[in-house]
ChimeraX commands (.cxc) that place a marker at each C-alpha (Angstrom):
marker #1 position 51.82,-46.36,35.27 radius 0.5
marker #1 position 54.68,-45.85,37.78 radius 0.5
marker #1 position 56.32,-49.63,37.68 radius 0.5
marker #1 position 59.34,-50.40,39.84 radius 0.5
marker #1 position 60.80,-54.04,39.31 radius 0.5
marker #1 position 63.17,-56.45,41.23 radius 0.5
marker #1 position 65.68,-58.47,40.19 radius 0.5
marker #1 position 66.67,-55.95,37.53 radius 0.5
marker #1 position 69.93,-57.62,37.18 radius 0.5
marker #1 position 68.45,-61.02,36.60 radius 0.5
marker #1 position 67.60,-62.87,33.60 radius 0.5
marker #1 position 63.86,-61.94,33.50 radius 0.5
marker #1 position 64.93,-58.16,34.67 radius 0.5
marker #1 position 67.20,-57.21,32.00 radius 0.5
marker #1 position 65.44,-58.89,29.23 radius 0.5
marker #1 position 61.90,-56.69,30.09 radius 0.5
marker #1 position 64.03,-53.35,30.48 radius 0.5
marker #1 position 63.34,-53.17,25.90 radius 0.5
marker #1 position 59.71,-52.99,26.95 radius 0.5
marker #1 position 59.49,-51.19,30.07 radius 0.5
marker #1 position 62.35,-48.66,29.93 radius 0.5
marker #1 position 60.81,-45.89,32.04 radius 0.5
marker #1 position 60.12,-48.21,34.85 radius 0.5
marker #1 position 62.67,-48.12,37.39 radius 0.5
marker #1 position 64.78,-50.84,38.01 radius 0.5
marker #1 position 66.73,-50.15,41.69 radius 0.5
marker #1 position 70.26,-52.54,42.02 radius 0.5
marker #1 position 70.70,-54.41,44.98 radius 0.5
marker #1 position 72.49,-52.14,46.67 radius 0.5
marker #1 position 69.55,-49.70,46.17 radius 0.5
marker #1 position 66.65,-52.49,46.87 radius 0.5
marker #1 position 67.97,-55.53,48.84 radius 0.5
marker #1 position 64.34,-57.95,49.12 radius 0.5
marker #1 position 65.86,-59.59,51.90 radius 0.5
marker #1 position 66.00,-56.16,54.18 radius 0.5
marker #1 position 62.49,-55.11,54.93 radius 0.5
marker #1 position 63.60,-51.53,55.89 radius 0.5
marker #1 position 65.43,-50.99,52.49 radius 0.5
marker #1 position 61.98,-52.14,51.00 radius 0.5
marker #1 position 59.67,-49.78,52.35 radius 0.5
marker #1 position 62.22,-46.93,52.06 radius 0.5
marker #1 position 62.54,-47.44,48.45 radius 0.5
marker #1 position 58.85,-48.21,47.91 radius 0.5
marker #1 position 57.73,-45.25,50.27 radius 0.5
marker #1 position 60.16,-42.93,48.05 radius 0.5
marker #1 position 59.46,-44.14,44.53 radius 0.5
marker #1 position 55.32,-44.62,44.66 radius 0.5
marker #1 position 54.93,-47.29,42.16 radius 0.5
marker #1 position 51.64,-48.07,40.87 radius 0.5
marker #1 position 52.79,-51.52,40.27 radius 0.5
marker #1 position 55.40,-53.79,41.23 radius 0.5
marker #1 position 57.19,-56.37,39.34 radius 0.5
marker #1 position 58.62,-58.98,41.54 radius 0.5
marker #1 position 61.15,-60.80,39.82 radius 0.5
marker #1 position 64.16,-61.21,42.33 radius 0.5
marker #1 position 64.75,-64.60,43.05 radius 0.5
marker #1 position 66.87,-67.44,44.22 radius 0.5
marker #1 position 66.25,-69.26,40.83 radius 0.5
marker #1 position 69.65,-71.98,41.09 radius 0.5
marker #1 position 67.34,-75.43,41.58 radius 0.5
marker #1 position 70.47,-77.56,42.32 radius 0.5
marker #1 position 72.28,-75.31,44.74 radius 0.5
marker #1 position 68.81,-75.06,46.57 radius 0.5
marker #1 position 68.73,-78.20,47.73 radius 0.5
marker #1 position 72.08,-77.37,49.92 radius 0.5
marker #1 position 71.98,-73.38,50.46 radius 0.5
marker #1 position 68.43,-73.83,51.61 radius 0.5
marker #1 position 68.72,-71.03,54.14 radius 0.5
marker #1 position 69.46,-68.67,51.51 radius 0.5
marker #1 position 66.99,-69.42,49.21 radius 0.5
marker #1 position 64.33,-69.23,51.95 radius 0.5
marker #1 position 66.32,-65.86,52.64 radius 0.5
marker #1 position 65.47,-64.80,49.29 radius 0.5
marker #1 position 62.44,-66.54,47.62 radius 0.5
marker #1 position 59.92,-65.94,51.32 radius 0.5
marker #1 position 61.50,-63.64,53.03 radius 0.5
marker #1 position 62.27,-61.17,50.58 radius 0.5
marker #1 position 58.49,-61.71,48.66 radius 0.5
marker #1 position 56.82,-61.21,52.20 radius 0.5
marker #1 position 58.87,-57.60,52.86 radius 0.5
marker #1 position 57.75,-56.98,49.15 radius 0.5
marker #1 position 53.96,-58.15,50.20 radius 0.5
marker #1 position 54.16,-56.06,53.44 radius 0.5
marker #1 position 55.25,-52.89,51.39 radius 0.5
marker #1 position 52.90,-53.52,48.55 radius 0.5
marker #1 position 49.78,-53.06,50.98 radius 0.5
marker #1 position 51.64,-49.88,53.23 radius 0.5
marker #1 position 51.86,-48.40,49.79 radius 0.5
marker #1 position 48.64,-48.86,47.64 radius 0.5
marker #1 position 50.82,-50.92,45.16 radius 0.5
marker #1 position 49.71,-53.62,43.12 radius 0.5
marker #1 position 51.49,-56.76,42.82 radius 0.5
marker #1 position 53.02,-59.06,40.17 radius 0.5
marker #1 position 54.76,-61.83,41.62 radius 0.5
marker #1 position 56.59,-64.09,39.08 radius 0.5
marker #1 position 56.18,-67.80,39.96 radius 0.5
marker #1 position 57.25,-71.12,38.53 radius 0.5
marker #1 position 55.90,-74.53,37.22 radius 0.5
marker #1 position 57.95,-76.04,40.31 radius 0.5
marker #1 position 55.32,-74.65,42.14 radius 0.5
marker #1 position 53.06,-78.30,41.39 radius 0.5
marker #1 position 54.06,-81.93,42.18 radius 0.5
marker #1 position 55.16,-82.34,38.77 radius 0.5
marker #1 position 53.28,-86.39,39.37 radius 0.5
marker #1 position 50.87,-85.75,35.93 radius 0.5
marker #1 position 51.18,-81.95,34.20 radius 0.5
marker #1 position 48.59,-80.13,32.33 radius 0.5
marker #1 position 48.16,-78.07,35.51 radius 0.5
marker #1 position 45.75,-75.45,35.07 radius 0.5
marker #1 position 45.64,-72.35,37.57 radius 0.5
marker #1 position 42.88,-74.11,39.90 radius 0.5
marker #1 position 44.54,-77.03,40.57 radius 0.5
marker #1 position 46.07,-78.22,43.45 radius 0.5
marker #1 position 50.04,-77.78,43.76 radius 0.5
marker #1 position 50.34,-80.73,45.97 radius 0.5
marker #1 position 54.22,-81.28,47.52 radius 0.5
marker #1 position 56.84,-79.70,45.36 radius 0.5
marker #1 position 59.83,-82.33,44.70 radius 0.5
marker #1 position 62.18,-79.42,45.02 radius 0.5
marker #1 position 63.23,-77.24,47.69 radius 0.5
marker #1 position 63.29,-74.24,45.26 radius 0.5
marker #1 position 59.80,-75.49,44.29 radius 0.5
marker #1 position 58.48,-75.37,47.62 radius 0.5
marker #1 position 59.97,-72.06,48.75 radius 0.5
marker #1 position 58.18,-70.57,45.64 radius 0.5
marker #1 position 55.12,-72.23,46.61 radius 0.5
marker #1 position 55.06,-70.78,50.04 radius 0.5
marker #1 position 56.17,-67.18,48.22 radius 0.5
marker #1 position 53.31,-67.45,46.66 radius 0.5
marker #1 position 51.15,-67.41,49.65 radius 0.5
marker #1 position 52.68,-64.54,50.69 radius 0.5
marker #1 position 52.37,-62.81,46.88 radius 0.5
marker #1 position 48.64,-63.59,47.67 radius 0.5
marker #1 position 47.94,-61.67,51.03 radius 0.5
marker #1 position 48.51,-58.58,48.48 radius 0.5
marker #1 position 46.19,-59.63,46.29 radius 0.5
marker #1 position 49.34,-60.08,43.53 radius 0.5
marker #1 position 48.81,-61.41,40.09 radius 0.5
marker #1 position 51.12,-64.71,40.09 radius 0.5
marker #1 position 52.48,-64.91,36.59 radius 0.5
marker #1 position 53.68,-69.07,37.10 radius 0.5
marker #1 position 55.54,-69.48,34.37 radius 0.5
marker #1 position 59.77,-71.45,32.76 radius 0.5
marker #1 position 61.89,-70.12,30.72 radius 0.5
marker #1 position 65.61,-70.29,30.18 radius 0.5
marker #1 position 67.91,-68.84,28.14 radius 0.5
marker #1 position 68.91,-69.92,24.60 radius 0.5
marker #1 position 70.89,-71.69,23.57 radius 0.5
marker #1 position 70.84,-74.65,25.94 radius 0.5
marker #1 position 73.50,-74.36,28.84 radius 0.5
marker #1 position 73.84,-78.12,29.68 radius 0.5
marker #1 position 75.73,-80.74,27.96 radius 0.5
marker #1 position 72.78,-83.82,28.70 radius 0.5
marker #1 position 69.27,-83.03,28.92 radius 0.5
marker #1 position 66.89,-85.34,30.57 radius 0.5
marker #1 position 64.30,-87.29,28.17 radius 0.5
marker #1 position 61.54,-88.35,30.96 radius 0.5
marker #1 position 61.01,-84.88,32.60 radius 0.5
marker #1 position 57.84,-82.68,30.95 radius 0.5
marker #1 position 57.68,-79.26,30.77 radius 0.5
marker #1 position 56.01,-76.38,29.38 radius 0.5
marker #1 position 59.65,-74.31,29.49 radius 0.5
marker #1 position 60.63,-72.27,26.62 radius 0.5
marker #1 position 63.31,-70.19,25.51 radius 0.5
marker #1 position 63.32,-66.55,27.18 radius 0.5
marker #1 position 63.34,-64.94,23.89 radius 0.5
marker #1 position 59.86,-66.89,23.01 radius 0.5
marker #1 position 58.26,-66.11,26.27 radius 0.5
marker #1 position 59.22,-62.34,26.73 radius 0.5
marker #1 position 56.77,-60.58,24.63 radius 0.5
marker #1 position 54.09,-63.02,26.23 radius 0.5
marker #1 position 55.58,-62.16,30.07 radius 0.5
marker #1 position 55.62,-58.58,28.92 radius 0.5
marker #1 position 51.92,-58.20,27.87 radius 0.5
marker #1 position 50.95,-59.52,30.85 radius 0.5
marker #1 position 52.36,-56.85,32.78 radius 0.5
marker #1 position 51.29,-54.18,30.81 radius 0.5
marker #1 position 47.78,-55.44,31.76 radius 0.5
marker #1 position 48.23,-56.65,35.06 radius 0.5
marker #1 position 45.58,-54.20,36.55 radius 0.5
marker #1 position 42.87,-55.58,33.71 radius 0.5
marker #1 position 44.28,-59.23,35.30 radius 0.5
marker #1 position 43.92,-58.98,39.00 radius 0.5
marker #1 position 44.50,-61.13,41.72 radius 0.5
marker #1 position 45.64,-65.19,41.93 radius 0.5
marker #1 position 47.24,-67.72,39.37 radius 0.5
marker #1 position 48.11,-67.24,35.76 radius 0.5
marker #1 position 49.64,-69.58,33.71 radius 0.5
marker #1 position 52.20,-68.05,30.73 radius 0.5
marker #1 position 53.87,-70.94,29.44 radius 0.5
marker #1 position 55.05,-72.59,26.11 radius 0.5
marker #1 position 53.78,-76.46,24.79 radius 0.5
marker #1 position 54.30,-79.54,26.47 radius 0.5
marker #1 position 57.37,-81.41,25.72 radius 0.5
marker #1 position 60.36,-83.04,27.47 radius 0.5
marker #1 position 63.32,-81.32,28.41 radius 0.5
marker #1 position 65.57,-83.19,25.99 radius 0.5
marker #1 position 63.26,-82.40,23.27 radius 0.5
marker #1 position 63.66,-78.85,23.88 radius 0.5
marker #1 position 67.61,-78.68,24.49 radius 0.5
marker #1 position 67.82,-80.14,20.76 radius 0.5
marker #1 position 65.53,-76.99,19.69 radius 0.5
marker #1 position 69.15,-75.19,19.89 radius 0.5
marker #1 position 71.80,-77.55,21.00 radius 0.5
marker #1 position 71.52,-80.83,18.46 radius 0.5
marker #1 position 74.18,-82.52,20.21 radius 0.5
marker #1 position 73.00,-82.37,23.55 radius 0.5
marker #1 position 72.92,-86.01,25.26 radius 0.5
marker #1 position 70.02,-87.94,26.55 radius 0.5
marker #1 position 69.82,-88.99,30.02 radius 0.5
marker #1 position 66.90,-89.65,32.74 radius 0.5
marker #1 position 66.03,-88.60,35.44 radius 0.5
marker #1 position 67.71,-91.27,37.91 radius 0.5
marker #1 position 70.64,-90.05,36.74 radius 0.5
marker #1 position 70.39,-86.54,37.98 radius 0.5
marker #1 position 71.95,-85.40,41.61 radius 0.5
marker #1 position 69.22,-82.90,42.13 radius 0.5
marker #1 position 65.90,-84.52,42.14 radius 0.5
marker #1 position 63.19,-83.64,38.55 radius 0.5
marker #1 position 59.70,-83.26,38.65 radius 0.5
marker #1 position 58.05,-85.49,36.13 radius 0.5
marker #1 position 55.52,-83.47,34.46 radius 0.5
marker #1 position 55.01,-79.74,35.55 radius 0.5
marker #1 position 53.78,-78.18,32.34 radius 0.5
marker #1 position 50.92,-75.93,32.53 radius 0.5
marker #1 position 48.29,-75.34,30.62 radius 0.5
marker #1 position 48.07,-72.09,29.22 radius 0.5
marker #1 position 44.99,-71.62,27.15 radius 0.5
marker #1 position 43.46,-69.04,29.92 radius 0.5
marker #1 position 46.27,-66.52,29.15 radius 0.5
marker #1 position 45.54,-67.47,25.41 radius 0.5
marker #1 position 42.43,-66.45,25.30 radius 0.5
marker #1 position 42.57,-63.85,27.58 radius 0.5
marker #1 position 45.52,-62.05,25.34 radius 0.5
marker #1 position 43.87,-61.98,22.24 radius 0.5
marker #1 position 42.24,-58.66,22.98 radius 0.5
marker #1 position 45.91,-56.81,23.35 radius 0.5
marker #1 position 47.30,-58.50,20.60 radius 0.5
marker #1 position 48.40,-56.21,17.48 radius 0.5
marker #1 position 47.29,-57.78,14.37 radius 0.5
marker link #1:1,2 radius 0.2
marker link #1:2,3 radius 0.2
marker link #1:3,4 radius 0.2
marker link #1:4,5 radius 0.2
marker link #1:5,6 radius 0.2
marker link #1:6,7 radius 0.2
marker link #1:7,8 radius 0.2
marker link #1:8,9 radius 0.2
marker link #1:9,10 radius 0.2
marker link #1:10,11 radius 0.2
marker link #1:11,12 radius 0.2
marker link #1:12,13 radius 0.2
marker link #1:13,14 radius 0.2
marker link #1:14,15 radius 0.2
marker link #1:15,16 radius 0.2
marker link #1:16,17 radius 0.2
marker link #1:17,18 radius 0.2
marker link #1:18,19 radius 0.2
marker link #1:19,20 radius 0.2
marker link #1:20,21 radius 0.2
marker link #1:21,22 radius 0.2
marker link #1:22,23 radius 0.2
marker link #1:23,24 radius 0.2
marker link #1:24,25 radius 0.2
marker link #1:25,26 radius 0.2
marker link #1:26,27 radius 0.2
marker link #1:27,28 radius 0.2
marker link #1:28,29 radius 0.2
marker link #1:29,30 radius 0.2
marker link #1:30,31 radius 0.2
marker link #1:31,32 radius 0.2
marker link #1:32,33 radius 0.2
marker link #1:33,34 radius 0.2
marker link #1:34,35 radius 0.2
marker link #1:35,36 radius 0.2
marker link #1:36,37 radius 0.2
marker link #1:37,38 radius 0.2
marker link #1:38,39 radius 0.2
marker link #1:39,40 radius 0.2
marker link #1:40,41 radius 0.2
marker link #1:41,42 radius 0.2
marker link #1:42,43 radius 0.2
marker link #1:43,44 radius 0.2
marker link #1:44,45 radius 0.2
marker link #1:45,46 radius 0.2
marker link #1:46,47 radius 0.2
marker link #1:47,48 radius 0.2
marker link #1:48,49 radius 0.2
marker link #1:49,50 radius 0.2
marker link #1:50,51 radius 0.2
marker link #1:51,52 radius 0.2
marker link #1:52,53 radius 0.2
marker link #1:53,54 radius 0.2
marker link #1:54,55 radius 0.2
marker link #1:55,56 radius 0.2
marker link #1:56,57 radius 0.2
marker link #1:57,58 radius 0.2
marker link #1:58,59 radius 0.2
marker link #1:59,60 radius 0.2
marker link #1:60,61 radius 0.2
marker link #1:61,62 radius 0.2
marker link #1:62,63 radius 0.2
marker link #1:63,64 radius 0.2
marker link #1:64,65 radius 0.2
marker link #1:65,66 radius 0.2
marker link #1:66,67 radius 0.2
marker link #1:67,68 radius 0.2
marker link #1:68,69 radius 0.2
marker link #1:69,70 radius 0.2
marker link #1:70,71 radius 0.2
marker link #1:71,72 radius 0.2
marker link #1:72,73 radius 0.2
marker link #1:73,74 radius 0.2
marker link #1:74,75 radius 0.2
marker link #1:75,76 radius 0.2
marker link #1:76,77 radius 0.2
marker link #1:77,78 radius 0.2
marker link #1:78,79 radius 0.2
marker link #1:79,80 radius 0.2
marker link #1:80,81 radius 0.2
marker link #1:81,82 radius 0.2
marker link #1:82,83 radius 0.2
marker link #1:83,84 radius 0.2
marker link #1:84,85 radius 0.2
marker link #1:85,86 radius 0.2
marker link #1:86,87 radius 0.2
marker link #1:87,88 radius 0.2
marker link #1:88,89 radius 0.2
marker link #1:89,90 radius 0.2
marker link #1:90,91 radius 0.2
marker link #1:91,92 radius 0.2
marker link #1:92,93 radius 0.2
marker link #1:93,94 radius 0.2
marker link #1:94,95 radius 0.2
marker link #1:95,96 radius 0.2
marker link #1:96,97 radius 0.2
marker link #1:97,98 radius 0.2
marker link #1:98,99 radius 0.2
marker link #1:99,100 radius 0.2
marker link #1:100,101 radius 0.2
marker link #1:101,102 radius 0.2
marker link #1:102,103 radius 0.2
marker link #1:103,104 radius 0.2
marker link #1:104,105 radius 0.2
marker link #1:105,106 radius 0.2
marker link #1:106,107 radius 0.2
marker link #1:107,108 radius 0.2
marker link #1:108,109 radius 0.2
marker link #1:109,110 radius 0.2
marker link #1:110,111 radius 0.2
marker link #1:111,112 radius 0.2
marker link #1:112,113 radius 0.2
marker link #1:113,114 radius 0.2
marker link #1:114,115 radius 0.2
marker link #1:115,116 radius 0.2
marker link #1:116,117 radius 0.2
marker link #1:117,118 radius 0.2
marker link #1:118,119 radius 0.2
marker link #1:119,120 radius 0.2
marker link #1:120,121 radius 0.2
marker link #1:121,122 radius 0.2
marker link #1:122,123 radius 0.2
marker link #1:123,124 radius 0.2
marker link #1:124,125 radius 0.2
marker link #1:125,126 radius 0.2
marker link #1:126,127 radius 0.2
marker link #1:127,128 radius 0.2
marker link #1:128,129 radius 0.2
marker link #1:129,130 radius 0.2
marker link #1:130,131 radius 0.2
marker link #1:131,132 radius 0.2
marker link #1:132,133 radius 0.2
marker link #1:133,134 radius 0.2
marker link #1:134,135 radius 0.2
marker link #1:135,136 radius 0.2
marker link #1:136,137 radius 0.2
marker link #1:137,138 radius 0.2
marker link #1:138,139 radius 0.2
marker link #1:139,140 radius 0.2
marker link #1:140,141 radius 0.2
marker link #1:141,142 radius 0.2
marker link #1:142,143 radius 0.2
marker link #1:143,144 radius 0.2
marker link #1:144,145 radius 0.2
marker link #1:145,146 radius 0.2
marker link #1:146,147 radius 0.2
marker link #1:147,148 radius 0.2
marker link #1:148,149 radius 0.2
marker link #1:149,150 radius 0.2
marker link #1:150,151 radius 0.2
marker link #1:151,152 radius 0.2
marker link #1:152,153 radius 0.2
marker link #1:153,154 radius 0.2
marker link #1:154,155 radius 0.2
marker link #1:155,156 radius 0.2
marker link #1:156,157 radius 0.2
marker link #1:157,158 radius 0.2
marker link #1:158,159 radius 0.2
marker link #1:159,160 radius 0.2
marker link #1:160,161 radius 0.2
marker link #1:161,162 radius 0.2
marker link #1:162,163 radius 0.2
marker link #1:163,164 radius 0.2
marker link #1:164,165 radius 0.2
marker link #1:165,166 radius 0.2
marker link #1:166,167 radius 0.2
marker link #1:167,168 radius 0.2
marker link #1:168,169 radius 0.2
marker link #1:169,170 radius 0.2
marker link #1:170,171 radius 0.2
marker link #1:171,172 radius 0.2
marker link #1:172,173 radius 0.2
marker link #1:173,174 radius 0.2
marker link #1:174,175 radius 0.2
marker link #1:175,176 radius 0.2
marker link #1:176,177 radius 0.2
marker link #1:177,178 radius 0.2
marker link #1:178,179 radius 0.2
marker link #1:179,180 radius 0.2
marker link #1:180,181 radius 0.2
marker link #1:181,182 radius 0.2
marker link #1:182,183 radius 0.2
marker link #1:183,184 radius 0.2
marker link #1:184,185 radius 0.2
marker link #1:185,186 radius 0.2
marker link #1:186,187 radius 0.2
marker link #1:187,188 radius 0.2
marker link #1:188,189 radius 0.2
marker link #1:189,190 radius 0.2
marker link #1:190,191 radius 0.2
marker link #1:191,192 radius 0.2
marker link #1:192,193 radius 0.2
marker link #1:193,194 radius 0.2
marker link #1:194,195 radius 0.2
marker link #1:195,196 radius 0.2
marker link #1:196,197 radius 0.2
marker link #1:197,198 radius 0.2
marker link #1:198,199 radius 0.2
marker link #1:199,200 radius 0.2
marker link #1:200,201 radius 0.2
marker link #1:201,202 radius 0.2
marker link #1:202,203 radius 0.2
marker link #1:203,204 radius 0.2
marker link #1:204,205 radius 0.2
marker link #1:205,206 radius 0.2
marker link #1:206,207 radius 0.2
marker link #1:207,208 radius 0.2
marker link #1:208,209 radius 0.2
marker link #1:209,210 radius 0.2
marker link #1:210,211 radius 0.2
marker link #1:211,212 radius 0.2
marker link #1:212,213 radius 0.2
marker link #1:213,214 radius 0.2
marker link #1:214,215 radius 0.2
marker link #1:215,216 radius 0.2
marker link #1:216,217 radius 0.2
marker link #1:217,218 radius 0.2
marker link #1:218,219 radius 0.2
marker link #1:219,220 radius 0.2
marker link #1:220,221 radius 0.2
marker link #1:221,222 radius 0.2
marker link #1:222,223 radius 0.2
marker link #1:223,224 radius 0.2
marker link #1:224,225 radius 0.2
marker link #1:225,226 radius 0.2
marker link #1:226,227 radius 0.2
marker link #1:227,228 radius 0.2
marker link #1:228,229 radius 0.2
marker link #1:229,230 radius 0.2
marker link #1:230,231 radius 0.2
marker link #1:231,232 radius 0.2
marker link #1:232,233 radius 0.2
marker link #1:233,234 radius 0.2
marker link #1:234,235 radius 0.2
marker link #1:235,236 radius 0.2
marker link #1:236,237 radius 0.2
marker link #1:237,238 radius 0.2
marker link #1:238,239 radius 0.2
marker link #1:239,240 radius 0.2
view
């Protein structure tokens, strides 16, 4: 399987590169999302069997000001990666987020309504995903962040089903090695439900407790996601 991935540089991108190390993984100056011309050049000339769409505007705070560059990014760039998907005979892996949903009661499984995302990141995913979906991508909706936890306070009345990258990868990695047994729409790859304080002190003890009122950038209340589709799902590719 030829398998070409964006956002190589990112998080997500140069975490997968120990599993997928023949796949190619173009810089930005070699595969800009946001210029549909670089796209299809670099699509037309590589022929991947699969794509891995994993650039993204991912800062939640800065969002909420820079919106015009994270609609640059997060639509834009996933609709010139759509467009060249389908002028290509691709198929499509489009990796999503929890921020996706309302975030008003959790437990979200993939069939549920999103309803209005309380973040501008949130909703520019949301409408990505739309996008993902006129390819007939896999959405892999998933949080993770890297350990150990990068903020002093951590907020004790916001849910989520975010883990640590390290936890997550070999799940996020399986299901791209059988995206093509997957197919098409929603899949939820995700860790237990907790609160976000609860899993800062997983690897920073001293973090501080606060809520959410006193955050600048507006919190979902509950977007965890309920996983147990991918759960049972995986157990066939699992190595005893």
């Amino acid at each position: 399987m030829r398998l070409l991935v964006t956002g190589g540089s990112g998080r997500l991108g140069r975490a997968l590169r120990t599993f997928f190390p023949q796949a190619w993984w173009p810089s930005h100056a070699e595969l800009d999302v946001t210029r549909s011309q670089q796209v299809q050049a670099a699509v037309a000339a590589y022929r991947p069997d699969l794509i891995l769409h994993a650039a993204a505007y991912t800062d939640v705070a800065r969002a909420e000001t820079d919106r015009a560059t994270c609609w640059q990014v997060n639509v834009e760039g996933t609709r010139h990666i759509a467009r060249a998907t389908l002028d290509h005979g691709a198929r499509l892996v489009f990796v999503s987020t929890d921020y996706v949903f309302q975030g008003d009661r959790g437990q979200y499984r993939e069939d549920d309504p999103p309803g209005v995302p309380t973040t501008y990141y949130g909703l520019t995913k949301l409408v990505a995903e739309e996008a993902a979906r006129q390819a007939g991508a896999l959405l892999l909706r998933t949080s993770f962040r890297e350990r150990p936890f990068p903020h002093p306070q951590a907020v004790t009345d916001a849910y989520t089903s975010q883990d640590y990258l390290d936890v997550l990868l070999p799940e996020l990695a399986l299901a791209v090695q059988h995206a093509l047994e997957l197919g098409a729409g929603p899949l939820h790859v995700s860790s237990v439900r907790r609160s976000v304080y609860e899993l800062a002190r997983l690897s920073r003890p001293d973090v501080r407790p606060v809520r959410r009122a006193d955050m600048a950038t507006p919190l979902p209340q509950d977007v965890s996601l309920d996983s147990s589709r991918w759960r049972a799902l995986s157990q066939q590719w699992r190595i005893p």
